[in-house]
C-alpha positions in Angstrom: -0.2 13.8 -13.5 0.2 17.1 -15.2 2.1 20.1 -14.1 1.0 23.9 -14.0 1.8 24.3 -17.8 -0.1 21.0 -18.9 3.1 18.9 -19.6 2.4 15.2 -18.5 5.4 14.6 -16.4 4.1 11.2 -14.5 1.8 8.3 -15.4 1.3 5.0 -13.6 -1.3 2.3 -13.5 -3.4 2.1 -10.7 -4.6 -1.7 -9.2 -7.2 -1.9 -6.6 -6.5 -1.0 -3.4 -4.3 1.5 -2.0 -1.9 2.9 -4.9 1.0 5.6 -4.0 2.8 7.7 -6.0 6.3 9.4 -5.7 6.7 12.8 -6.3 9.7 13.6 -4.3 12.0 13.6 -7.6 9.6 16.5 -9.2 9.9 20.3 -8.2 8.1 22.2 -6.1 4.5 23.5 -8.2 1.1 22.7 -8.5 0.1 19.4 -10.4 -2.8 17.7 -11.6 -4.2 14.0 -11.3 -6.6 12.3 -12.7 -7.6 8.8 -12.2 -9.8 7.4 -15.5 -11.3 4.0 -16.6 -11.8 3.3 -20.1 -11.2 7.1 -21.0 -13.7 8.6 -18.7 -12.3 10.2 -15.6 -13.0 9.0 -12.4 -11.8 11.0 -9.8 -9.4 14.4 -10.2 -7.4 16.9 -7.7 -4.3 19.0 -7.0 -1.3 18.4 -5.3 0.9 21.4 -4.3 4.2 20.4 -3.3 6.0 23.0 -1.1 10.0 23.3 -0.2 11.0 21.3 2.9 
């Protein structure tokens, strides 16, 4: 996951099945994701984290 500048500031392996990730130690911003599978990416999005 990549934030608004580019920076990678999380990475985790994914298994089948239902994989979360934390992002309540990351500051409020846009990120990134991308899921890929021997370097070609699967799936991609955004995440916008707001204040509580």
């Amino acid at each position: 996951m990549y934030n608004q500048t580019g920076t990678l500031v999380r990475e985790q392996r994914l298994s089948y099945g239902i994989t979360e990730m934390t992002v309540g130690d990351l500051p409020e911003g846009m990120y990134i994701w991308h899921v890929e599978s021997h370097l070609e990416i699967l799936r991609s999005g955004k995440i916008i984290k707001l204040k509580k």
